[in-house]
C-alpha positions in Angstrom: 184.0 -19.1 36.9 181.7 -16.0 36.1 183.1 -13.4 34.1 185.4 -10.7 36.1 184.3 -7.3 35.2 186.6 -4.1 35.5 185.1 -2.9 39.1 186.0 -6.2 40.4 189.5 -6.5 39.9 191.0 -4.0 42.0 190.4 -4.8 45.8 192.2 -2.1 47.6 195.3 -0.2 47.2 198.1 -1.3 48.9 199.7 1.2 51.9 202.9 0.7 53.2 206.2 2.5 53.2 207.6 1.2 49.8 204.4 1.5 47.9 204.4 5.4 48.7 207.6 5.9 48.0 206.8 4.3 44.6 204.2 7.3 44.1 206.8 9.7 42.8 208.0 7.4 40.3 204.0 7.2 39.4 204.1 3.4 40.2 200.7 2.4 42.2 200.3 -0.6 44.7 196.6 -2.7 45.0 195.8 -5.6 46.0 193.6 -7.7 42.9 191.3 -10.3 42.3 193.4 -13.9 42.5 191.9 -14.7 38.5 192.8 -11.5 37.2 195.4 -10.7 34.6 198.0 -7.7 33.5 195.3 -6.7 30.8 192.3 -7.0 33.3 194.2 -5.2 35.6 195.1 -2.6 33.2 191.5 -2.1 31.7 190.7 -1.3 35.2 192.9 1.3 36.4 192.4 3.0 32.8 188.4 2.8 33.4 188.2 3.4 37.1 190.6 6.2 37.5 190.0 9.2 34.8 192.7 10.3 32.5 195.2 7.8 33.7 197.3 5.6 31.3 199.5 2.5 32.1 202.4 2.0 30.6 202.8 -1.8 32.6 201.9 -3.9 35.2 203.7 -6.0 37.0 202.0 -8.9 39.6 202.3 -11.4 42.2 200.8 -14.1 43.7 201.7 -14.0 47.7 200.7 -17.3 49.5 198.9 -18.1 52.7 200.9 -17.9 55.6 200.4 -20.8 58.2 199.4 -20.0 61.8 198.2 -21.8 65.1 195.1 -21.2 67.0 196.1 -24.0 70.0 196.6 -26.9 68.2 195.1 -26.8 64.8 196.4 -25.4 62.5 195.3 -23.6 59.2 196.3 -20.9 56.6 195.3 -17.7 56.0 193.6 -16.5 52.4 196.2 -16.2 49.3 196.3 -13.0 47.7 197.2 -10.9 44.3 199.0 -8.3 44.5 200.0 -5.5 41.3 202.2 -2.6 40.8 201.1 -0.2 38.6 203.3 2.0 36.3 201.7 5.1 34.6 203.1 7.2 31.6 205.0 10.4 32.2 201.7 12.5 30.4 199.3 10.7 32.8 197.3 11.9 35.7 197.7 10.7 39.2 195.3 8.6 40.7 193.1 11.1 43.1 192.9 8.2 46.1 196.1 8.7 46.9 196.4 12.3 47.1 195.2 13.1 50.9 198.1 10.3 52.3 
């Protein structure tokens, strides 16, 4: 396995209905890289997203669902997912902002 670095761990964020209704309790939704872990993921955020601080993350490990295409069958791609909770004195994270 070849080293993870920071810009690699966060996929994309995450937008649904409960992830933005998370946003006022400053708790942030992405989807991550299947090998990373709650320090990776928190080196990230910090590093990617300017005067943010977490206070913790929280993950999850969704599996593939199976589906049918005729009769062969097959499963889609496993993915990461982690919640995000900033401090009260941090910043909010600008991608956000325009939803």
């Amino acid at each position: 396995m070849a080293a993870i670095q920071y810009y690699d761990v966060i996929l994309k964020p995450v937008i649904t209905e409960k992830s933005m209704a998370g946003m006022s309790e400053k708790k942030y939704t992405f989807l991550v890289h299947p090998e990373a872990n709650k320090t990776m993921i928190k080196e990230a955020v910090e590093k990617m997203f300017e005067g943010t601080k977490v206070a913790k993350v929280n993950t999850m490990n969704q599996v593939g669902k199976t589906k049918r295409r005729g009769m062969v069958y097959g499963k889609t791609a496993k993915t990461k997912k982690a919640i995000v909770q900033l401090t009260e004195d941090s910043k909010d994270i600008e991608i956000f902002a325009g939803l």
